[in-house]
N, C-alpha and C positions, 0 to 999 in steps of 0.2 A: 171523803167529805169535801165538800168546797171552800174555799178561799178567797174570798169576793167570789168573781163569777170562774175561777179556775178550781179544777179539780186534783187532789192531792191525795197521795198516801202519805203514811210519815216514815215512809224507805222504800227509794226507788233505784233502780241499777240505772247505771250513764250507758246509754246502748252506743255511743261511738267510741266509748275507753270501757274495756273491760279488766282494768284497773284501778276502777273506783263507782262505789258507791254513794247515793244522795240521802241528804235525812234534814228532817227542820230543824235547825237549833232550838231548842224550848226553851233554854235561860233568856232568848232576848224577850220570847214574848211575857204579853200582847202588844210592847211595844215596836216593835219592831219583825219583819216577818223575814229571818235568812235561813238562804238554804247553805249547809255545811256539806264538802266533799272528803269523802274518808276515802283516801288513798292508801291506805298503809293497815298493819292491824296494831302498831304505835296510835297511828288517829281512833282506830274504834277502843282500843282502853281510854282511853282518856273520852274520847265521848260518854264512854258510860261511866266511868269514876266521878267525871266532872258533872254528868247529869244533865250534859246537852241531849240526850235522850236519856228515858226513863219510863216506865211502865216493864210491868216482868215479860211483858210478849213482846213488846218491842227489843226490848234488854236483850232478848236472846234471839230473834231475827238479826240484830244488828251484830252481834256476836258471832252468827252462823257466815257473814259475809266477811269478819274478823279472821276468821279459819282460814277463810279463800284466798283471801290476800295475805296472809303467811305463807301458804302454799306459793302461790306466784312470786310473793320476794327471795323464799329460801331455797325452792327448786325449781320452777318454770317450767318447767316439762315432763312430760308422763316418763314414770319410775316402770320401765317392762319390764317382763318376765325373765330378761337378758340380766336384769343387774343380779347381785347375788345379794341375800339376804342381809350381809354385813351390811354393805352398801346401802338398800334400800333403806333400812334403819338408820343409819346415821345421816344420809337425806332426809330424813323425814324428823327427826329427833328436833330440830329446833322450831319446826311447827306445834310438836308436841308439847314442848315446853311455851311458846305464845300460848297456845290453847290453854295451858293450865294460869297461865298470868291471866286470863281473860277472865275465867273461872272468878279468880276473887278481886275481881274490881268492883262487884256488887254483890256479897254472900250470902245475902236473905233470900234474894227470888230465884226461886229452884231453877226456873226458865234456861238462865243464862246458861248454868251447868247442864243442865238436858239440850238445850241446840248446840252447845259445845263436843257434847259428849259423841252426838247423831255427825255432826259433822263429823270428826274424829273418825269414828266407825268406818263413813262411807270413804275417807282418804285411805282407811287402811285394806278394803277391799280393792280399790279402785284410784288409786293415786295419780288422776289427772286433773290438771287445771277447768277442763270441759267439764268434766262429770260434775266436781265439786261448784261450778259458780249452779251448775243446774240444780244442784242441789239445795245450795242456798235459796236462789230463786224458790223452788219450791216451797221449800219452810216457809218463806214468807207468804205464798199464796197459800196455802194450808191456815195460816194463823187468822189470815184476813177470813176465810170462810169459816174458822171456829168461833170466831167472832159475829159473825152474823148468825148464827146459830145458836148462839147464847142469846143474842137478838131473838130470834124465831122463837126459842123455849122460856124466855123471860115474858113475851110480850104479852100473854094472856094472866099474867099476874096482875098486870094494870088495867087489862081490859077489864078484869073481873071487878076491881075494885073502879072502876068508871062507873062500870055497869047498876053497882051498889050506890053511889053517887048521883045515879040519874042523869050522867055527863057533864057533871063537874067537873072543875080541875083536879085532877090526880097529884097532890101535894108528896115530892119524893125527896127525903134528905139524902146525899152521899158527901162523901168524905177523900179531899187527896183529887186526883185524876184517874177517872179507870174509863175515859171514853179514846176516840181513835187515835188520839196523839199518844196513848201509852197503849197501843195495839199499831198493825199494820193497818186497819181501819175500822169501824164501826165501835172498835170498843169490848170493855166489857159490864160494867156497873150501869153506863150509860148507851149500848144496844140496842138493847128493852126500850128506853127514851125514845132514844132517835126512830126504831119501827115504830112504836108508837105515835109520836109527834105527826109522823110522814102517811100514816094509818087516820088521821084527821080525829085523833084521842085529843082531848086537852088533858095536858099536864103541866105542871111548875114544878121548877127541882130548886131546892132549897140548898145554894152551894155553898160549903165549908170555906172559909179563907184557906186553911191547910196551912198552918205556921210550922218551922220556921221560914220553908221555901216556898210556903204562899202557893202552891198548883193549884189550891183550889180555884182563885182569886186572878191567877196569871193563864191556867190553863184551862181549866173545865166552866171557868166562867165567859170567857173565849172563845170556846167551842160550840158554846151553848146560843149566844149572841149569833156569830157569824150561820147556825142554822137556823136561827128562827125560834128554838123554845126558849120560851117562859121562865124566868128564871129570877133570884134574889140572892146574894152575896148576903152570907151572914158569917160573924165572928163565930168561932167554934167553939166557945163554950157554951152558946144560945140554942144547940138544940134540943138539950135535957129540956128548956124552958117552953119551945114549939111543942114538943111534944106530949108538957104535961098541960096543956094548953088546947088538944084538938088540932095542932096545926100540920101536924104530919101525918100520911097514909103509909107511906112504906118509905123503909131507910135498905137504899142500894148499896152496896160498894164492891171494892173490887178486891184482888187478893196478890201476895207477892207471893205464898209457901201455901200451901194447905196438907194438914195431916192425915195421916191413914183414919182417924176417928172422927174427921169434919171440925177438926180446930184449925182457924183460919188466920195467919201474917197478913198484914197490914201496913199502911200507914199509922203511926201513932197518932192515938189516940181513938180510933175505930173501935174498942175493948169497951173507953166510957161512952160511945154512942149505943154500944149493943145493953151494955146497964139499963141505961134511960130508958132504950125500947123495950126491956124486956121488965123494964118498971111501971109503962104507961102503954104495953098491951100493943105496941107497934111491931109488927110482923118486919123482923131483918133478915135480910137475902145476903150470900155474897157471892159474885160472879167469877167465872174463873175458867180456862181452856182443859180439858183433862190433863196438860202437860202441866200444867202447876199441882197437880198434887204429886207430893214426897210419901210415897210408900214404906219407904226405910225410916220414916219418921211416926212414933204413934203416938208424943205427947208433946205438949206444948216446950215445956223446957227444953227437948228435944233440937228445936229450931235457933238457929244461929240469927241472933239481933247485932245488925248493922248498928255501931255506931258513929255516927257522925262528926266532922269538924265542929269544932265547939262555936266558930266566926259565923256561922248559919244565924247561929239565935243568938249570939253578940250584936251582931249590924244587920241592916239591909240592904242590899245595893251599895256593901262597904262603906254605909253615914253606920255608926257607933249606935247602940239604943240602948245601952250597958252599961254599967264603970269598969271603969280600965281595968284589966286583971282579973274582973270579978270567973270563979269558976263556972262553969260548964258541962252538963248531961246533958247530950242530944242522941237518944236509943232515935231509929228513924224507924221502929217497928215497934208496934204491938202484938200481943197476940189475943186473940179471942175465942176463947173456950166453945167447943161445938151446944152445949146446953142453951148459948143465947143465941142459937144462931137458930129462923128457921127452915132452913132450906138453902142448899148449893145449887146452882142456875151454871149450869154449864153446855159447853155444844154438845153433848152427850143426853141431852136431858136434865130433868130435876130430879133431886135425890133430896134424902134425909143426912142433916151433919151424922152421921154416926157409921162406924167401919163395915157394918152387914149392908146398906144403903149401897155407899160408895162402890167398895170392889162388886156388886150385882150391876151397877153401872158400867163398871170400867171393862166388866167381863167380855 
């Protein structure tokens, strides 16, 4: 996507150091636009703990480069067939161990833990610095085209309901950030959008502020400007009210975990937007790479909720909006039952939330 008139992924390899990778910090924006160097795979946990990057597909491209630069700090050169197997283990044992810290610096979005895992695997075949940055690289080009492909299989959702419209604006609510800044690019809730918008559809997306950390409002309202679509900032409790009101077509979002049955992890509070739609007849989608669904998982409870520093929904930008001391629940996840869901939008295709659907997809 572009950045004024520059063009941007939101994770690029530095092609004169191949000891460090690029990514946009997302806590400064919209105010501010830096690009942050992960040298280290100390910098990529703390990238994503701290949430200077965020979305579960970025989460885990940025994680998969996490690996690589373990690899190069703790052994630098290719493990042959010459070492003996003591040896190559305990070379490698303190990659395995980053790898696993990386793992729960974010334990809702399955992502992190599947490119952790993929990495991992391909060091244990192939334990060279070459192979693993290619590998990296890959995953990321891989993510960006699953992403445009959830684009591709989304977009005749909107056309359809355009079509119904007479070419009217295509009124879309989503929730949180699921377009290219929490992907390597295009997206996923907001895919569909962008081929859309760029397809000469009119549409307007109704964006959530997304409290405590505002992505709605900081990031997808952001994204939405600097391309060109149509768009309105609203508080997130006003879309039950749009909705019972005629003012919504379809409610998109996007997904951290998805279950073997199409129950879908979230940003909180995505659960009472699926209520409302599935109280005022509004068709909810939610987008997702086939690497977000957890197979080993088949019920909601099932899924591990993130909770959050309690200073999120204390302050803002560290000014207090609280009283001192008062306590603190910040779950950063919902989950939503596949019954309110209607349909999974994935680079695979569209499926039915429900487990006969899915694995016929995934097959």
């Amino acid at each position: 996507m572009k950045v004024g008139e520059k063009y941007y992924k939101s994770i690029w390899k530095d092609e004169g150091d191949h000891g460090s990778v690029h990514v946009i910090d997302q806590r400064r924006l919209p105010f501010s636009f830096e690009v942050m160097t992960l040298g280290s795979v100390a910098d990529v946990y703390d990238a994503i703990r701290d949430m200077a990057v965020r979305g579960a597909p970025l989460i885990g491209a940025v994680a998969a480069w996490g690996v690589y630069l373990s690899f190069l700090e703790h052994v630098g050169r290719t493990v042959s067939s010459s070492d003996d197997q003591s040896a190559s283990r305990d070379l490698l044992s303190p990659v395995r161990r980053d790898a696993e810290r990386l793992k729960s610096a974010r334990p809702t979005a399955v992502n992190l833990a599947w490119a952790v895992d993929y990495m991992t695997a391909v060091m244990k075949s192939y334990p060279d610095a070459g192979v693993l940055r290619k590998a990296a690289q890959g995953l990321c080009d891989e993510e960006e085209e699953r992403s445009r492909m959830i684009g591709v299989h989304g977009l005749p959702l909107i056309e359809d309901i355009s079509s119904k419209k007479h070419g009217d604006a295509v009124n879309i609510l989503t929730h949180c950030n699921a377009g290219w800044l929490a992907c390597v690019d295009y997206g996923t809730a907001l895919a569909p959008v962008y081929l859309a918008h760029d397809n000469g559809i009119r549409v307007h997306v109704w964006v959530d502020e997304t409290r405590p950390r505002n992505q709605g409002s900081r990031l997808t309202a952001w994204e939405l400007v600097n391309h060109g679509v149509p768009c309105t900032l609203i508080t997130d409790n006003a879309g039950g009210h749009l909705m019972q009101n005629g003012m919504v077509d379809i409610v998109l979002v996007g997904c951290d975990r998805a279950t073997a049955s199409g129950d879908v992890a979230n940003k909180t509070g995505t659960y009472l937007k699926a209520l409302a739609a599935n109280d005022n007849g509004v068709p909810f989608w939610s987008a997702l790479p086939a690497s977000t669904f957890d197979l080993s998982v088949d019920r909601p409870g099932q899924i591990e909720i993130e909770e959050r520093d309690a200073d999120e929904v204390r302050t803002i930008d560290g000014v207090s909006i609280a009283p001192e001391g008062i306590a603190v629940s910040n779950y950063g996840f919902d989950v939503t039952p596949a019954r309110l869901i209607t349909g999974l939008i994935t680079d695979r295709g569209i499926c039915r939330a429900e487990k006969e659907s899915i694995l016929k997809m995934l097959s």
